[in-house]
NUPAFI-102882 format. One record per residue (C-alpha): residue number from 1; z, y, x. Coordinates in nm, 3 decimals, always signed. Example, Ala and Ser with C-alpha at 12.3 -4.5 7.8 and 13.67 -1.06 7.14 Angstrom:
> 1	+0.780	-0.450	+1.230
> 2	+0.714	-0.106	+1.367
% end
This chain:
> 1	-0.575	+0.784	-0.843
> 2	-0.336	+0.499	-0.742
> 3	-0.077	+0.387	-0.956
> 4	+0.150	+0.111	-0.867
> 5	+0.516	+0.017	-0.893
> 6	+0.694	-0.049	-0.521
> 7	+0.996	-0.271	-0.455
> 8	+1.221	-0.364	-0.188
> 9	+1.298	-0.763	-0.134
> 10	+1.515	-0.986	-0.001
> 11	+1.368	-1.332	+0.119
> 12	+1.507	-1.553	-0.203
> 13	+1.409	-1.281	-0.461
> 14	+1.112	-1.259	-0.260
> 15	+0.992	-1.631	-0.318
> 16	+1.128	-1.711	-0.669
> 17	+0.832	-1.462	-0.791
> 18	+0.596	-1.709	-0.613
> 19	+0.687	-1.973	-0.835
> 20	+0.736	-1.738	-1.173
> 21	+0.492	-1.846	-1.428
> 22	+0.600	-1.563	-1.719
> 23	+0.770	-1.230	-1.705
> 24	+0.894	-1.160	-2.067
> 25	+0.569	-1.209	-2.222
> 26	+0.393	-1.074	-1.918
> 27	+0.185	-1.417	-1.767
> 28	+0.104	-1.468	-1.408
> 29	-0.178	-1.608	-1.260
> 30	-0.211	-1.907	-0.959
> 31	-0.153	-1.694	-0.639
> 32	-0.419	-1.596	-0.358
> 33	-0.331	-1.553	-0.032
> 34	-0.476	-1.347	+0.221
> 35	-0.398	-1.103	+0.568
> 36	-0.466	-0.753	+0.595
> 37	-0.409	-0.526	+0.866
> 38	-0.344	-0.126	+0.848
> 39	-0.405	+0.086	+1.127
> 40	-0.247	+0.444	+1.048
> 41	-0.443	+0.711	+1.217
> 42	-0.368	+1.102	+1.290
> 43	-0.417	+1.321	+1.564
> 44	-0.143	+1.353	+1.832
> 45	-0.041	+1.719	+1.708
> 46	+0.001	+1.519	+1.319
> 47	-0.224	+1.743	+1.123
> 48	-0.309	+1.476	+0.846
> 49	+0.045	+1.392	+0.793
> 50	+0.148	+1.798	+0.783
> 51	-0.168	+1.822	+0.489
> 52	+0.036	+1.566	+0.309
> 53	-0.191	+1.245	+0.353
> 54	-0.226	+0.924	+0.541
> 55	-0.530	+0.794	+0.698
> 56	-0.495	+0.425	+0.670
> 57	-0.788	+0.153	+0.861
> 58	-0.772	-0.178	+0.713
> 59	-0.943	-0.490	+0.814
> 60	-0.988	-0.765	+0.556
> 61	-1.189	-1.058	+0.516
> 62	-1.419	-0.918	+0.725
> 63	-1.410	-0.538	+0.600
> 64	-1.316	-0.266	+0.735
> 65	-1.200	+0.061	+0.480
> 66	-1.123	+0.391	+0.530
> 67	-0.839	+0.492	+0.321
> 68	-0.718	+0.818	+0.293
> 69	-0.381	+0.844	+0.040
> 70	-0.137	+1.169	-0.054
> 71	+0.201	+1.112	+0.060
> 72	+0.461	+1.160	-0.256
> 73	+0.410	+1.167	-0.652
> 74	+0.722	+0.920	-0.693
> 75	+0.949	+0.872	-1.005
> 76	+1.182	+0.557	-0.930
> 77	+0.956	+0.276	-0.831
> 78	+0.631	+0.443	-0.968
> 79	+0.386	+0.602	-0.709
> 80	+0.078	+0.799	-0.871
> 81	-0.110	+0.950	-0.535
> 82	-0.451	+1.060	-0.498
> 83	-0.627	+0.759	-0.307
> 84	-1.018	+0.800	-0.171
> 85	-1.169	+0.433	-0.026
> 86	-1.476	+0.392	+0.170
> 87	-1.619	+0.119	+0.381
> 88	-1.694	+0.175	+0.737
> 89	-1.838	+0.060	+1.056
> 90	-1.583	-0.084	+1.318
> 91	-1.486	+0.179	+1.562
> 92	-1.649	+0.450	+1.406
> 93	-1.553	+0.816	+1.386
> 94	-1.475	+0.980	+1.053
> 95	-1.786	+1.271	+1.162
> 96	-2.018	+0.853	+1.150
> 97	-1.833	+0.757	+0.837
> 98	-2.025	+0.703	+0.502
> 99	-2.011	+1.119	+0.260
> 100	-1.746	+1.112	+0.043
> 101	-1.409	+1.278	-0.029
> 102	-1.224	+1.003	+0.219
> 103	-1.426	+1.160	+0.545
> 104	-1.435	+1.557	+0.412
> 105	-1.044	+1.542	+0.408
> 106	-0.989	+1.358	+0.750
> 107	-1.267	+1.591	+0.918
> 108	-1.090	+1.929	+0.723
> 109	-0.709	+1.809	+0.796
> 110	-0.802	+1.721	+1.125
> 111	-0.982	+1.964	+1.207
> 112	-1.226	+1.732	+1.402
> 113	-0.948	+1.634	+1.651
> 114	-0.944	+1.315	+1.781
> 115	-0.762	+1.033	+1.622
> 116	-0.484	+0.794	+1.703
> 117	-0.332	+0.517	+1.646
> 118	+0.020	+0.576	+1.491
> 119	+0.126	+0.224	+1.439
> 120	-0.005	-0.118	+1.308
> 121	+0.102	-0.258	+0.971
> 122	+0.041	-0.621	+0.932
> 123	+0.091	-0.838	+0.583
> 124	+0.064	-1.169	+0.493
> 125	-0.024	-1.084	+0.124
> 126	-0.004	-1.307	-0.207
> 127	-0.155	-1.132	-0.490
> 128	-0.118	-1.299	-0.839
> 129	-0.285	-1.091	-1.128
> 130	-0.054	-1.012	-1.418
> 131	-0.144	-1.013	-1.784
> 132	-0.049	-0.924	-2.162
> 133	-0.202	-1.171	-2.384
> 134	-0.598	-1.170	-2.296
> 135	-0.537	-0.781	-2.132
> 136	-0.530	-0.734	-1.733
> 137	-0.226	-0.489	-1.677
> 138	-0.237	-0.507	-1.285
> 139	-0.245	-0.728	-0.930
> 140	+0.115	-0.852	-0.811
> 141	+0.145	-0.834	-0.395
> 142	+0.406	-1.007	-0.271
> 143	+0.416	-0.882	+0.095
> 144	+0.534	-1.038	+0.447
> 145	+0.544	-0.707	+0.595
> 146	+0.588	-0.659	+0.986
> 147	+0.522	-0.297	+1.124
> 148	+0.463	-0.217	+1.499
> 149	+0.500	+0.063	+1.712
> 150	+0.450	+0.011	+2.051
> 151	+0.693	-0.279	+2.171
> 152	+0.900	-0.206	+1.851
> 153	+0.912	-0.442	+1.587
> 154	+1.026	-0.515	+1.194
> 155	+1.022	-0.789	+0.959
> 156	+1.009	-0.682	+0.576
> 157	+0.981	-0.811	+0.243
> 158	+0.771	-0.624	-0.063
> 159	+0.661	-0.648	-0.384
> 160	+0.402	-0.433	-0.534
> 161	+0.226	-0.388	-0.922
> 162	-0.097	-0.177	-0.927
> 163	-0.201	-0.090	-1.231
> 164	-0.558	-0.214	-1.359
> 165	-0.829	-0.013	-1.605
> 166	-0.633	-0.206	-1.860
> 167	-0.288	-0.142	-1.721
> 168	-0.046	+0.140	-1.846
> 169	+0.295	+0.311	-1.712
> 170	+0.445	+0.192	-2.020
> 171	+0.307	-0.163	-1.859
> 172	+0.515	-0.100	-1.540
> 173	+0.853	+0.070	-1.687
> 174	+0.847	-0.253	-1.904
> 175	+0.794	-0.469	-1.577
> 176	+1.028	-0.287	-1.381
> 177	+1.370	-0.418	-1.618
> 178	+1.237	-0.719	-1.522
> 179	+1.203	-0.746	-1.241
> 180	+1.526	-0.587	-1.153
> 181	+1.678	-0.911	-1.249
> 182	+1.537	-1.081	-0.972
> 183	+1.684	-0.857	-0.779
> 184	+1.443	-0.608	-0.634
> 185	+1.556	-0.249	-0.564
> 186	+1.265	+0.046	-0.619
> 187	+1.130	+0.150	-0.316
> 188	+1.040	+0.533	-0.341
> 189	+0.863	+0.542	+0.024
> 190	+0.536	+0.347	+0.152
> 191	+0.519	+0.140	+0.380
> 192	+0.338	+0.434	+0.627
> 193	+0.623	+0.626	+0.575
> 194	+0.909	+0.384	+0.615
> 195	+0.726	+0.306	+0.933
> 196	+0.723	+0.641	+1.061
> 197	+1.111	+0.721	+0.994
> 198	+1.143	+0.354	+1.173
> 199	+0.975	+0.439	+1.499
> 200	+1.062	+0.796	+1.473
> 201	+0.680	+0.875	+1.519
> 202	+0.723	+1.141	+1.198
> 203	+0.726	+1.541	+1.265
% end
């Protein structure tokens, strides 16, 4: 289960949270940056999306992972989804991927159709951990987001708490009056599915 608070930024809210050091008694750590890219999969007829996931391929540093996430379980800026992670082999079909609940759902929902490629998600990701006192409560992103979808393209701003072992929703409804004074807005979609009402590639 993924749970995580999602905002909406604009470019100077975006970068005074770079240079926060304290968040009413929530501390945040030097930042790490990093660049991940998402390739959303499906077959052509949508079958994932219509079982109410998204079957996301990311490459970082190096790795590849399968991710397969439920669309929806959203209360203002808090998303709780089902989320199943494995890593695979570049170019691999899900029938080659590694057993687990990540390949049984994208083999059932697709119902061993072939894959592809709904659009490409590309971030330029700082991630600064946030913590109570000596506790971890969660990771920070602070995302350059720019989607693509053929020769269509879009610049975006987002910031992002998942919640760690340590973390609680009392954790993120605390963080989320704060960080409505930088002026962030809740963002009740992800970024799959703002992408797919963007390039009108949704059913």
């Amino acid at each position: 289960m993924e749970v995580e608070s999602k905002y909406k930024s604009s470019d100077p809210c975006f970068f005074g949270l770079l240079q926060a050091e304290d968040l009413s008694g929530y501390t945040l750590e030097t930042s790490k940056e990093q660049k991940v890219s998402d390739y959303y999969m499906d077959t052509a007829q949508r079958d994932i999306w219509r079982g109410g996931y998204a079957c996301r391929i990311r490459k970082k540093n190096g790795q590849w992972l399968a991710t397969v996430k439920g669309l929806g379980g959203v209360k203002g800026a808090i998303h709780q989804r089902e989320e199943y992670e494995m890593e695979i082999q570049p170019g691999t079909l899900p029938k080659q991927w590694p057993n687990g609940p990540a390949r049984d759902l994208v083999i059932s929902l697709s119902r061993s159709r072939p894959l592809v490629q709904l659009c490409v998600i590309r971030q330029h990701r700082t991630t600064r951990a946030v913590n109570r006192g000596k506790r971890r409560v969660g990771i920070m992103s602070l995302d350059v987001v720019d989607m693509e979808s053929g020769k269509q393209r879009e610049r975006t701003y987002e910031v992002e708490i998942e919640l760690e072992q340590n973390g609680t929703l009392e954790d993120l409804r605390t963080l989320d009056q704060v960080l409505q004074n930088y002026g962030l807005h809740p963002e009740s979609r992800s970024k799959f599915e703002r992408a797919m009402a963007k390039f009108s590639c949704s059913c």
